[in-house]
C-alpha positions as CSV (number, residue, x, y, z in Angstrom):
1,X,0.0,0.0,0.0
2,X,1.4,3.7,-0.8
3,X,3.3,4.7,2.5
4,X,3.8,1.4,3.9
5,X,7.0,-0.3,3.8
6,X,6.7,-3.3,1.6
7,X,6.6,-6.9,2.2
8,X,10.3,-8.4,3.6
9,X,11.9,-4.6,3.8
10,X,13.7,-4.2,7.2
11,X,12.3,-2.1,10.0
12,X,13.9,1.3,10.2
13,X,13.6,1.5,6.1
14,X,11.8,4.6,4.8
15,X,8.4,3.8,3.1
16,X,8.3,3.4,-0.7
17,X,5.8,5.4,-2.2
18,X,4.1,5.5,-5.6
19,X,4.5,7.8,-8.3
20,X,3.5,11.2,-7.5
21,X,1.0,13.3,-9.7
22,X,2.5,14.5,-13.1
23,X,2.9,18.6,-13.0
24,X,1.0,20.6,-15.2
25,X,2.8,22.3,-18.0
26,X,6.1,21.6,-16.6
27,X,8.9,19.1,-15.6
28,X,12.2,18.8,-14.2
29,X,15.4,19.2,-16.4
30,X,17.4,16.5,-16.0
31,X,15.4,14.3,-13.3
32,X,15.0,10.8,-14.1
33,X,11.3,9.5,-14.8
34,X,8.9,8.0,-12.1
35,X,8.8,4.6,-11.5
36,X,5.7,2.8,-13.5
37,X,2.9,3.2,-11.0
38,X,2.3,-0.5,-8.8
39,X,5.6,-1.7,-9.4
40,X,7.0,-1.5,-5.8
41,X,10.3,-0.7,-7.7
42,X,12.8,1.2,-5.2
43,X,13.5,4.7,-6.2
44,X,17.4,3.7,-7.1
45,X,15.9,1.6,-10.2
46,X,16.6,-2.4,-8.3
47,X,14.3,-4.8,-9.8
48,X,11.3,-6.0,-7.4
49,X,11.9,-8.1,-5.0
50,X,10.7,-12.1,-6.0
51,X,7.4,-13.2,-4.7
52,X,6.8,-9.4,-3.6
53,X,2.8,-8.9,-3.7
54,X,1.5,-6.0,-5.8
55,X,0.5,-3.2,-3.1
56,X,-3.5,-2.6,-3.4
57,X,-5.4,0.2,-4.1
58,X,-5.4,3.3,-2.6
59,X,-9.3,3.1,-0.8
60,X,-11.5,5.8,-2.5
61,X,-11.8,9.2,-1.2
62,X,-14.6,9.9,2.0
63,X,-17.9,11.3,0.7
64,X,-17.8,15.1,0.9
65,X,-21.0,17.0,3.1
66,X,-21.8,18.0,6.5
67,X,-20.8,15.4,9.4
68,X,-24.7,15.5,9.9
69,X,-25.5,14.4,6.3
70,X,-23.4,11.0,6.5
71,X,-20.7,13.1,4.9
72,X,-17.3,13.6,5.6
73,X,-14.8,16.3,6.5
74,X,-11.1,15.2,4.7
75,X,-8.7,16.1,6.9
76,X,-5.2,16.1,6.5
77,X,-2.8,13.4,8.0
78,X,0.6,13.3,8.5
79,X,2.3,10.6,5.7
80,X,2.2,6.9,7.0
81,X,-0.3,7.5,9.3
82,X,-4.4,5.6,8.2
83,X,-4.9,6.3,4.6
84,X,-2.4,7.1,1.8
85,X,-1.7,10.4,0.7
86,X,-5.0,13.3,-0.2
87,X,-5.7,13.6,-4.2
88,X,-4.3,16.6,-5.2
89,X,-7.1,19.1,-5.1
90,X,-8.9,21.1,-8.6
91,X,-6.6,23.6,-9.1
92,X,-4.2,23.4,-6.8
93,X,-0.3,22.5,-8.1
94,X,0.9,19.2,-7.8
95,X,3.7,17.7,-5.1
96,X,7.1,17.8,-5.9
97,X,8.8,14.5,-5.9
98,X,11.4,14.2,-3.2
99,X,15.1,15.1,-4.4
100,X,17.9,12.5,-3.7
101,X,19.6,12.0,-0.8
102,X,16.8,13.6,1.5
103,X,14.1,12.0,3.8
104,X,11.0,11.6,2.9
105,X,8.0,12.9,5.1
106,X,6.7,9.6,6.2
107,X,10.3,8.5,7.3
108,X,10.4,12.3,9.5
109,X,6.8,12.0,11.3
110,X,7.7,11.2,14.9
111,X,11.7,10.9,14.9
112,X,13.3,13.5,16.9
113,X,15.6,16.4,14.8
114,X,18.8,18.7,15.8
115,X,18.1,20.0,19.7
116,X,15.6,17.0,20.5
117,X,12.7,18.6,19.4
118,X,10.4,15.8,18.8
119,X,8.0,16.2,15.5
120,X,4.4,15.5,16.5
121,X,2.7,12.9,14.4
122,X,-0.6,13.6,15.2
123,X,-2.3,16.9,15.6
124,X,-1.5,18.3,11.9
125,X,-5.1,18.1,10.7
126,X,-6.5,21.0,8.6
127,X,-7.3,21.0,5.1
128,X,-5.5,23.2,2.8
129,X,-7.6,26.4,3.4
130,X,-6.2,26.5,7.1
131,X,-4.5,29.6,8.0
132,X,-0.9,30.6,7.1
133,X,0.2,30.5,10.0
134,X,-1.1,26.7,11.0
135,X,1.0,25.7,7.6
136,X,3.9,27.1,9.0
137,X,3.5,25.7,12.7
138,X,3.4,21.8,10.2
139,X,7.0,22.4,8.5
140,X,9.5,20.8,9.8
141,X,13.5,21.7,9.8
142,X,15.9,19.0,8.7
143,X,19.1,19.2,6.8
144,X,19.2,20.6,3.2
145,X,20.2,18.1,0.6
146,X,23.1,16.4,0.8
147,X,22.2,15.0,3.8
148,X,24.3,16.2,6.9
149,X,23.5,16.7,10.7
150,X,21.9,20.2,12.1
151,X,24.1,22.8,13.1
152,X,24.6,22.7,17.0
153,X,24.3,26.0,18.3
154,X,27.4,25.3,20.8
155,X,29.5,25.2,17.6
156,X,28.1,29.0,16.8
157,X,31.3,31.7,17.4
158,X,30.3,33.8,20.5
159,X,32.0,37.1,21.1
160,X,34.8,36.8,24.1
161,X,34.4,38.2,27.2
162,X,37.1,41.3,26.6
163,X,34.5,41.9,22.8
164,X,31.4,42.0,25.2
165,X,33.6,44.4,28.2
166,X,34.2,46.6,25.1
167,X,31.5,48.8,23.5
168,X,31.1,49.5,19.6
169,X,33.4,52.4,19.6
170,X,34.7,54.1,16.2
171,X,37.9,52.2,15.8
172,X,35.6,49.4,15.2
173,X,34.2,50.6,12.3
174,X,37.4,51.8,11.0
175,X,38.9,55.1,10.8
176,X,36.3,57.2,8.9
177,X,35.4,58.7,12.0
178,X,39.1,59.6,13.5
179,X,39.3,61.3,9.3
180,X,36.3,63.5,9.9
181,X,37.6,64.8,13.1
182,X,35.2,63.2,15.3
183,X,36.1,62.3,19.3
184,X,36.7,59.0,20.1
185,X,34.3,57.6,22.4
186,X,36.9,57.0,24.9
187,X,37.3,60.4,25.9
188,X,33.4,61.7,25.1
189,X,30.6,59.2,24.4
190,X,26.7,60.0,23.2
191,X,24.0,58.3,24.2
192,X,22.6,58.0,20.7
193,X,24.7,57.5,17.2
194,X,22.4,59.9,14.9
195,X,20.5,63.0,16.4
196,X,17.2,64.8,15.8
197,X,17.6,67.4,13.3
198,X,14.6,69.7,14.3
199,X,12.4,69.7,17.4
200,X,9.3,67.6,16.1
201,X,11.4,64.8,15.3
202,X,13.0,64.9,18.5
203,X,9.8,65.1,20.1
204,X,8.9,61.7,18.4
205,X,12.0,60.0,19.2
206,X,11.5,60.6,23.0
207,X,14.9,59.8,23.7
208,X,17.2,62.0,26.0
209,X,20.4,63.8,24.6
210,X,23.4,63.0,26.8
211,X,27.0,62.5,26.9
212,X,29.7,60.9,29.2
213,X,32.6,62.8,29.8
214,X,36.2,61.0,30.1
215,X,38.6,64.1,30.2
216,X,41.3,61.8,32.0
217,X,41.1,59.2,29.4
218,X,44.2,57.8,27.6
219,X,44.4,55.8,24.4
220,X,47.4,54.3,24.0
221,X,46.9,53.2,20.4
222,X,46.0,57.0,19.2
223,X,47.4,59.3,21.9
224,X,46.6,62.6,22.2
225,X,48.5,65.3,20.5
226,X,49.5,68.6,22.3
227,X,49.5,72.0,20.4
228,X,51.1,75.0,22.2
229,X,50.0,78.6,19.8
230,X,52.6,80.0,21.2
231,X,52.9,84.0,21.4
232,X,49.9,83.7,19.0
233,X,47.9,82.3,21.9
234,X,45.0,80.0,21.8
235,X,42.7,80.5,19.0
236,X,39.1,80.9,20.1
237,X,35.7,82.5,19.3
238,X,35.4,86.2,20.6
239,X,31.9,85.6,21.6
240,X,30.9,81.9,22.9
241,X,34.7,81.3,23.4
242,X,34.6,78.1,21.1
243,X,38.1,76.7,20.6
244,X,39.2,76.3,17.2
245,X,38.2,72.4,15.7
246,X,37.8,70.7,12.8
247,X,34.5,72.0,12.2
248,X,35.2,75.8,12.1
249,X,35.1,76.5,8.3
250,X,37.7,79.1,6.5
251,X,36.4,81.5,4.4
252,X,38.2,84.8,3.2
253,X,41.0,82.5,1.2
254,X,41.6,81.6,5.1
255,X,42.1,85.1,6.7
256,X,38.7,84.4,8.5
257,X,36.9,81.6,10.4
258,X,33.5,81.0,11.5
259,X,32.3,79.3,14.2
260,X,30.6,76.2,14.4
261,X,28.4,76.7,17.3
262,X,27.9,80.8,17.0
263,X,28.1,81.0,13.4
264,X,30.1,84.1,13.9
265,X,33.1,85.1,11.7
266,X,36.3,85.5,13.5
267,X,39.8,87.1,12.4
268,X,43.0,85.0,12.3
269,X,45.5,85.8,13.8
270,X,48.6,86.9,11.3
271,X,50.8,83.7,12.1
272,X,47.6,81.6,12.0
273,X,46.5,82.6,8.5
274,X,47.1,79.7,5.6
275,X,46.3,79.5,1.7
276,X,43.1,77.7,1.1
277,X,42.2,74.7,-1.6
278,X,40.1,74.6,-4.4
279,X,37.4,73.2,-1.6
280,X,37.8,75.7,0.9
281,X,39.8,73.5,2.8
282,X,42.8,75.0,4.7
283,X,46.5,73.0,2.9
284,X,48.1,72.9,6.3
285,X,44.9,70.7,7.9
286,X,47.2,67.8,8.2
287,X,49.6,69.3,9.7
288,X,47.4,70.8,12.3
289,X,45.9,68.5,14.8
290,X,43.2,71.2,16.4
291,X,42.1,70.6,13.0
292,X,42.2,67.2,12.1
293,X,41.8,65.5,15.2
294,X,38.4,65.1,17.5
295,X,40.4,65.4,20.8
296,X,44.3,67.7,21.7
297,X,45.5,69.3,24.5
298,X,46.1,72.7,24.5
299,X,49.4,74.8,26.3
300,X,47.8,77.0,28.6
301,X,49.5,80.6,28.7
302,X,49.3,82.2,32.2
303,X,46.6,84.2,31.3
304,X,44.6,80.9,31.9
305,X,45.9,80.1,35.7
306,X,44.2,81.8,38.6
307,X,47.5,81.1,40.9
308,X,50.8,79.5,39.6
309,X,50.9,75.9,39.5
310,X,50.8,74.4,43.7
311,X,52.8,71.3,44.9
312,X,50.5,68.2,44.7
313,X,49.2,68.0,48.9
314,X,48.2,64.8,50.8
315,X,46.5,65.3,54.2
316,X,45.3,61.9,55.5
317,X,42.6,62.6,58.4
318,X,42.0,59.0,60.1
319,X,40.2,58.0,62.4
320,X,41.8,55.9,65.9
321,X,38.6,54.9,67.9
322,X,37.6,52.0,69.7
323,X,36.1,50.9,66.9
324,X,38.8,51.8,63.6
325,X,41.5,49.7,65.7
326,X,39.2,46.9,66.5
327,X,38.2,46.2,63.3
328,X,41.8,46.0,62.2
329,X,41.1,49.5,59.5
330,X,43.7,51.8,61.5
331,X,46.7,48.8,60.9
332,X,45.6,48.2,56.9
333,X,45.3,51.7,56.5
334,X,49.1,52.9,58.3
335,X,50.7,49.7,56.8
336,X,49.1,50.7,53.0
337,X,50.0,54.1,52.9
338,X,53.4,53.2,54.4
339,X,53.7,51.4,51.8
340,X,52.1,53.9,49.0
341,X,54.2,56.4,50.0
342,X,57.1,56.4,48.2
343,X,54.8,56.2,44.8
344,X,52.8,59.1,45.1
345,X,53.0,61.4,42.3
346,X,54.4,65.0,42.0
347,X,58.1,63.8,42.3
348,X,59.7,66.1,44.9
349,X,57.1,68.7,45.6
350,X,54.6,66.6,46.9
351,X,53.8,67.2,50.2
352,X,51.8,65.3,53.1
353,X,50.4,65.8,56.4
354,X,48.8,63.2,59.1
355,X,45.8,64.2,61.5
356,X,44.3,61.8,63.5
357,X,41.3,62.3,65.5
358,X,38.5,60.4,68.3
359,X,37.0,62.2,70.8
360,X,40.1,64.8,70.4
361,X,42.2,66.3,67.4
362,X,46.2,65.1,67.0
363,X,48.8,66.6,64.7
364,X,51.6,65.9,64.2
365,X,55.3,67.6,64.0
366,X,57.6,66.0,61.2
367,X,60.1,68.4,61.1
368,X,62.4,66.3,63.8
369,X,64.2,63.7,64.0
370,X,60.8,62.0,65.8
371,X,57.4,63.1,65.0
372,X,55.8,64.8,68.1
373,X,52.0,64.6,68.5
374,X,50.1,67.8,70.0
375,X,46.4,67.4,71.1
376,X,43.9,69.6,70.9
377,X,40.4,68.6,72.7
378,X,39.2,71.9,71.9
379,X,36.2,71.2,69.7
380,X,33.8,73.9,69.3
381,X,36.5,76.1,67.5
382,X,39.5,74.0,66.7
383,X,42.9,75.3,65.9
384,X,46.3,74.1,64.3
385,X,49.1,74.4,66.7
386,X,51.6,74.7,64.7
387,X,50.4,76.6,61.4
388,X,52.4,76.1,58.8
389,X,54.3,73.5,60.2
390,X,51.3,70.3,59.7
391,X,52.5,70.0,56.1
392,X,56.7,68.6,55.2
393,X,58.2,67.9,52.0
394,X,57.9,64.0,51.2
395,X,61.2,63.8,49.4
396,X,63.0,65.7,52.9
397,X,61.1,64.1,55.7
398,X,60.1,60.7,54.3
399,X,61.4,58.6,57.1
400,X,60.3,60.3,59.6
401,X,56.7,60.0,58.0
402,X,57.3,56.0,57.4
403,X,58.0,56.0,61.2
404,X,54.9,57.7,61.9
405,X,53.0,56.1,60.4
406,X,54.2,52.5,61.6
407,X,53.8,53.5,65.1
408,X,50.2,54.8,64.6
409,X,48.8,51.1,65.5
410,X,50.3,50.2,68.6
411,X,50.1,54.1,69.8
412,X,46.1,53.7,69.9
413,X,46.4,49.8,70.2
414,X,44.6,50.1,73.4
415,X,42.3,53.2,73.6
416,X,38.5,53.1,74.3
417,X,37.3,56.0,73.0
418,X,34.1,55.5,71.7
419,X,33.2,58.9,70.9
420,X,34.6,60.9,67.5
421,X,34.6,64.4,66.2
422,X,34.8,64.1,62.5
423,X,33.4,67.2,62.2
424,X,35.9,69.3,63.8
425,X,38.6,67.1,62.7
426,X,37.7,67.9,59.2
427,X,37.4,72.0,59.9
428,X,41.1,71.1,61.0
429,X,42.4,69.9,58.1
430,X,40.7,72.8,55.6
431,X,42.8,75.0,58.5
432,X,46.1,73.4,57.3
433,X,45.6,73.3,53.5
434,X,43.7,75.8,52.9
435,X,46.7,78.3,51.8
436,X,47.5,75.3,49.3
437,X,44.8,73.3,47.9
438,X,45.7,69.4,47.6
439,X,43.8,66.3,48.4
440,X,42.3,65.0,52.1
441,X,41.5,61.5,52.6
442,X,39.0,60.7,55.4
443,X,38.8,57.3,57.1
444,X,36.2,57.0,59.1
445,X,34.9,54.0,61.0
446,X,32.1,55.3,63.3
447,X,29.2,57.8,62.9
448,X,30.3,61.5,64.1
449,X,29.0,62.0,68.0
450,X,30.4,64.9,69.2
451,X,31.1,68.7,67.9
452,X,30.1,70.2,64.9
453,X,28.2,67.8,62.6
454,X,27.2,65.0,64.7
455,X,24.8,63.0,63.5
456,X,21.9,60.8,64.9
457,X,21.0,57.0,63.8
458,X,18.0,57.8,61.7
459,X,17.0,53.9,61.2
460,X,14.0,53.4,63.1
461,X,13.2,55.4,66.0
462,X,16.0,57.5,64.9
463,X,14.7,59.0,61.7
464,X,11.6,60.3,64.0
465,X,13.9,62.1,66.3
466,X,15.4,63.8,63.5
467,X,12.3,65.4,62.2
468,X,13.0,63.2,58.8
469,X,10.9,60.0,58.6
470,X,11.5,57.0,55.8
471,X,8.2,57.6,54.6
472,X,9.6,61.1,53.1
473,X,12.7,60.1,52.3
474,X,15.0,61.7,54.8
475,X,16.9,58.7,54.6
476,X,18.5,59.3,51.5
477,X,18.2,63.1,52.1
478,X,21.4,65.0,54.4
479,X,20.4,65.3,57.9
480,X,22.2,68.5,58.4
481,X,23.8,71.1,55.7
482,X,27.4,71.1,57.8
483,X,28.9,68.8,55.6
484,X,27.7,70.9,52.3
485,X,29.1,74.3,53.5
486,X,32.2,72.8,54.5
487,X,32.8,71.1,51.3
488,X,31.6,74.2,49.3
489,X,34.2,76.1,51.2
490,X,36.9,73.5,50.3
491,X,36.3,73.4,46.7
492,X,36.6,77.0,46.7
493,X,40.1,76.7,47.9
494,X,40.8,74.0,45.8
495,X,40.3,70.9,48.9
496,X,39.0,67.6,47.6
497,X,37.9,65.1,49.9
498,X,37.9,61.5,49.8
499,X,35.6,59.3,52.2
500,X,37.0,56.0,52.8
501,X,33.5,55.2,54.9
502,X,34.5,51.6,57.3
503,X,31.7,51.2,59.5
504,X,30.2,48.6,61.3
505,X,26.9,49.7,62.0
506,X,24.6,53.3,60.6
507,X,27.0,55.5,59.2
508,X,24.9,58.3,57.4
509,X,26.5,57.9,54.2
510,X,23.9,60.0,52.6
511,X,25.5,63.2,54.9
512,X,28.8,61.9,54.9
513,X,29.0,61.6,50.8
514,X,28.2,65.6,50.5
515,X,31.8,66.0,51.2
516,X,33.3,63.9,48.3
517,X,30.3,65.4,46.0
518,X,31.0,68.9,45.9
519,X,34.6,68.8,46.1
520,X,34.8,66.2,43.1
521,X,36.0,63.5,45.8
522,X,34.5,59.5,45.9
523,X,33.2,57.8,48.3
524,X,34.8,54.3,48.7
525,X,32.1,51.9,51.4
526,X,32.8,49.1,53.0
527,X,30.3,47.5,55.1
528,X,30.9,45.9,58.4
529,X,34.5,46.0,57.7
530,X,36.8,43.7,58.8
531,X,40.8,43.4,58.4
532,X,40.9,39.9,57.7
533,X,38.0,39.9,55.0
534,X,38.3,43.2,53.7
535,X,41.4,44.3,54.6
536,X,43.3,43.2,50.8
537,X,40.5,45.3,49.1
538,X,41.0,48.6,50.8
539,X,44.5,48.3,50.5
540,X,44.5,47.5,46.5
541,X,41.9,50.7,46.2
542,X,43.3,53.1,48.6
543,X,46.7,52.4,46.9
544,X,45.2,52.9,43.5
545,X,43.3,56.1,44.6
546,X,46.7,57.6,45.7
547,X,48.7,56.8,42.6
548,X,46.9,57.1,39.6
549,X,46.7,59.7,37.1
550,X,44.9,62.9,38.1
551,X,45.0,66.6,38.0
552,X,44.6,69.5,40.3
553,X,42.6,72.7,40.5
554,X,40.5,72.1,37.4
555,X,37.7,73.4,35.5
556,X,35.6,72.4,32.7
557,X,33.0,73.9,30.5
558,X,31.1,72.1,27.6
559,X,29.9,74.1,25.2
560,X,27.4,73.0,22.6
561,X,25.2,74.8,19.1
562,X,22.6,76.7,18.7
563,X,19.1,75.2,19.7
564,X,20.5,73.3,22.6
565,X,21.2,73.9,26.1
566,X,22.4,71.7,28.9
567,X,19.8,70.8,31.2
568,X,21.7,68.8,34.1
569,X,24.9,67.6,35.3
570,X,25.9,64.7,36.9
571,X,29.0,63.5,38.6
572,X,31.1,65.1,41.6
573,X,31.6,68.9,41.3
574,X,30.8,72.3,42.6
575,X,28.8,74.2,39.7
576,X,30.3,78.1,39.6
577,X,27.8,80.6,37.7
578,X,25.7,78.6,34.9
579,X,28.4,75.6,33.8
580,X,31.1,76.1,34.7
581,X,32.2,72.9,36.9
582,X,35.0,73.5,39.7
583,X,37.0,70.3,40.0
584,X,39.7,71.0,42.9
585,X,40.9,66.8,41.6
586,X,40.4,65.3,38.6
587,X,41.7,61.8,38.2
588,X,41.5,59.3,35.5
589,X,38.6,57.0,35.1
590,X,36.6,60.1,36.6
591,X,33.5,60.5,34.2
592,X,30.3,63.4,34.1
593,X,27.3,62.6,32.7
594,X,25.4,65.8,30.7
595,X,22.1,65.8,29.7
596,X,20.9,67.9,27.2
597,X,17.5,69.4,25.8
598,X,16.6,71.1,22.8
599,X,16.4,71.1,18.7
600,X,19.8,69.3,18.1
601,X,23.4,68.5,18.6
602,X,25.8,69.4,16.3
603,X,29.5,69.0,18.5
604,X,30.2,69.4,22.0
605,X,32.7,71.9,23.6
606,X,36.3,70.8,24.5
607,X,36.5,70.7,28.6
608,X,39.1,73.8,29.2
């Protein structure tokens, strides 16, 4: 019978089937003729097995008509399963015969394919008016012809760990970008490739314009070029102040530029001035890298510097309570920057300081042979008492520092002061630096109790006695502005503040992190610290904090076309006027975040 394996074949076989309906007004080039129908002949064109029994006929089609009528609804079955394959219908085109080498249908229906999806052999039914979608759900996937197993999706390339760490960035898409003077997205990212050209298409988009800021970035495959004007000084727009890039165009036969966020025409200056090409490009572009190049450096003349340049400054403020030496953070903290010391940059003008505080203040004089500690338990109006003298030369006194700060542990090895005065330890330090700028590191390892800034446990009961309950918030709000004005005042004299937070219990890190925020500081947390499983960690990023790249006594401005304005920033900073960002430290891997608003965004400002 058609789609039954014949009489003596194996088990396994695939079924022989008979001849299948001639086409209409076509055929195959090149493919052999069908079998005679009846013959039971194999497909390869063997002759019929002796004593083999002719198959019988196919039974006749059901009666067509309503299922009440005594008639019959044909529904379709899979191959090999009750009666032989439907008569093609009126109209419809024939089946193809089955190429060579492939399996047919009735060999598929219930054997399991590539993944161990089973095929169903049952459930198929529908005529052939179902719906597209029902035809599709039948097909089956199998290997093309030829034969050959499915692809396993294990043997699929992935990308590597290190291709999915790094984003798309221009230099994978070749240098086009770097050619048109675009910035890398290393140093300056977007948060979308292609921008709105005009307000009603950004209003469809509904997609915020922002960028990430890297200015401490390095690339050591393109690095960045430096261009010093000179006497001729740094070209730039007389009225937005835009620095000369690769988008300014010349016109004039290049005595003139204009602007590519004003639109206003500036003069050259006489040593600046250069012949022009027959596309109104300037012939010294190559040879100029503000022009060629999406990101430079620029020589600053001392028009540009407030003060001349300051020796680099390390005050370290830490904490010697109960508490920081029982948790083992006052030893990993004395033996890492014992350690660290000798690696800090600024070569020999780098200069550092030690405070220590608990329920008192303690300096420190390095200017002998010993260091000397003073105390001060004055803490309504704390003092230095010995101005001037809090800060040494590393390079001069650096043993004497080293001894310091190996004796720090076992001078506080057994105190039991509970109570600290971060507060006034902190107006100490802004005291000592103040006249200098430079960096302050705060460890800090219990909640400040006493003097200025003390703060209450606001968990619980707490946040009630504050005036600043968790149903508005005032957990994640400051409890007290202290912290702000004193970190306002320190980035005005260029003071940045690190909080290295080790606490066991409620710290107030939401009042605590004001100082690093304003001052363009970080805030490093470690939760229920603990020497022995925390201890490695704190070192590695105190010591990386300390000797990285990073500049002092920063600004930055970004600058950006016509129909745009800047509507926030984000990061660590003190904003002076409308945007411009004081940053007493900038250090690499530092980023700001801008959003922006308006029409569109044609190129952002360079960060000054």
């Amino acid at each position: 019978r058609p789609g039954m394996p014949a009489a003596g074949a194996p088990a396994g076989m695939p079924a022989q089937r008979g001849p299948p309906p001639p086409r209409l007004g076509a055929s195959p080039h090149g493919a052999r003729p069908p079998p005679p129908a009846g013959s039971g002949a194999p497909r390869s064109g063997a002759p019929p097995l002796p004593g083999a029994a002719p198959p019988p006929m196919a039974p006749p089609p059901p009666r067509m008509g309503p299922p009440g009528m005594g008639g019959a609804i044909p529904m379709m079955q899979p191959p090999g399963q009750g009666a032989g394959p439907l008569p093609p219908r009126m109209g419809a085109p024939p089946s193809r015969p089955s190429l060579p080498g492939t399996t047919p249908p009735s060999a598929r229906a219930g054997q399991p394919f590539g993944g161990g999806y089973v095929q169903p052999a049952v459930g198929m039914s529908g005529d052939f008016d179902q719906p597209l979608a029902e035809t599709f759900r039948a097909l089956t996937v199998s290997s093309g012809p030829g034969g050959g197993s499915v692809i396993s999706p294990a043997e699929l390339q992935r990308p590597t760990p290190e291709e999915l760490a790094e984003p798309m960035r221009l230099d994978t898409r070749g240098d086009s970008g770097r050619q048109r003077g675009q910035c890398p997205p290393k140093y300056m990212r977007m948060t979308t490739n292609a921008l709105p050209n005009s307000p009603a298409t950004k209003g469809k988009a509904a997609l915020p314009l922002g960028a990430i800021i890297k200015p401490m970035a390095r690339d050591d495959a393109a690095p960045v070029a430096v261009v010093n004007f000179g006497a001729v000084g740094v070209v730039r727009c007389r009225r937005c102040r835009t620095y000369v890039n690769p988008f300014v165009t010349f016109i004039d036969g290049g005595r003139r530029w204009r602007c590519n966020v004003c639109s206003l025409a500036n003069d050259c200056p006489s040593d600046y001035i250069c012949d022009l090409d027959e596309h109104g490009v300037r012939r010294d572009v190559a040879e100029r890298p503000e022009l060629s190049s999406g990101v430079v450096e620029f020589v600053a003349p001392a028009e540009y510097m407030v003060r001349p340049p300051q020796p680099p400054v390390f005050l370290f403020v830490v904490e010697v309570s109960y508490a920081a030496v029982s948790s083992g953070m006052l030893r990993c903290v004395a033996a890492t920057l014992a350690h660290t010391i000798d690696h800090l940059p600024g070569g020999e003008r780098t200069q550092v300081g030690v405070i220590t505080y608990d329920s008192t203040l303690h300096f420190y004089n390095l200017h002998g042979s010993t260091p000397q500690m003073l105390v001060v338990p004055e803490l309504d109006e704390p003092f230095c008492p010995m101005p001037g003298e809090a800060l040494v030369n590393l390079s001069e006194r650096r043993d004497v520092v080293k001894q310091l700060l190996e004796k720090l542990p076992s001078m506080f090895g057994a105190t039991q002061a509970t109570e600290v005065a971060t507060g006034p330890a902190l107006k100490a330090a802004y005291t000592v630096a103040q006249h200098v700028g430079g960096k302050v590191s705060l460890f800090s390892a219990t909640r400040p109790t006493v003097g200025d800034g003390k703060l209450l446990n606001r968990e619980g009961a707490g946040g009630a006695a504050n005036g600043k309950g968790a149903e508005g918030g005032g957990l994640l709000a400051p409890a007290c502005d202290f912290y702000k004005t004193l970190a306002v005042d320190c980035s005005k004299q260029q003071l940045c503040i690190d909080v290295w937070a080790c606490h066991s219990a409620y710290a107030d890190l939401a009042t605590l992190a004001l100082l690093a925020r304003h001052t363009g500081g970080s805030v490093q947390h470690f939760p229920a610290f603990s020497d022995v499983a925390a201890g490695e960690r704190l070192s590695r990023a105190l010591q990386h904090s300390l000797t990285r790249e990073q500049g002092l006594e920063a600004v930055m401005r970004v600058r950006a076309s016509r129909g745009l304005r800047i509507a926030a920033f984000y990061g660590h900073f003190f904003i002076r006027g409308v945007d411009l960002l004081a940053l007493p430290n900038v250090a690499r891997g530092r980023d700001f975040g801008r959003v922006r608003g308006g029409r569109a965004f044609r190129r952002a400002g360079r960060s000054e």
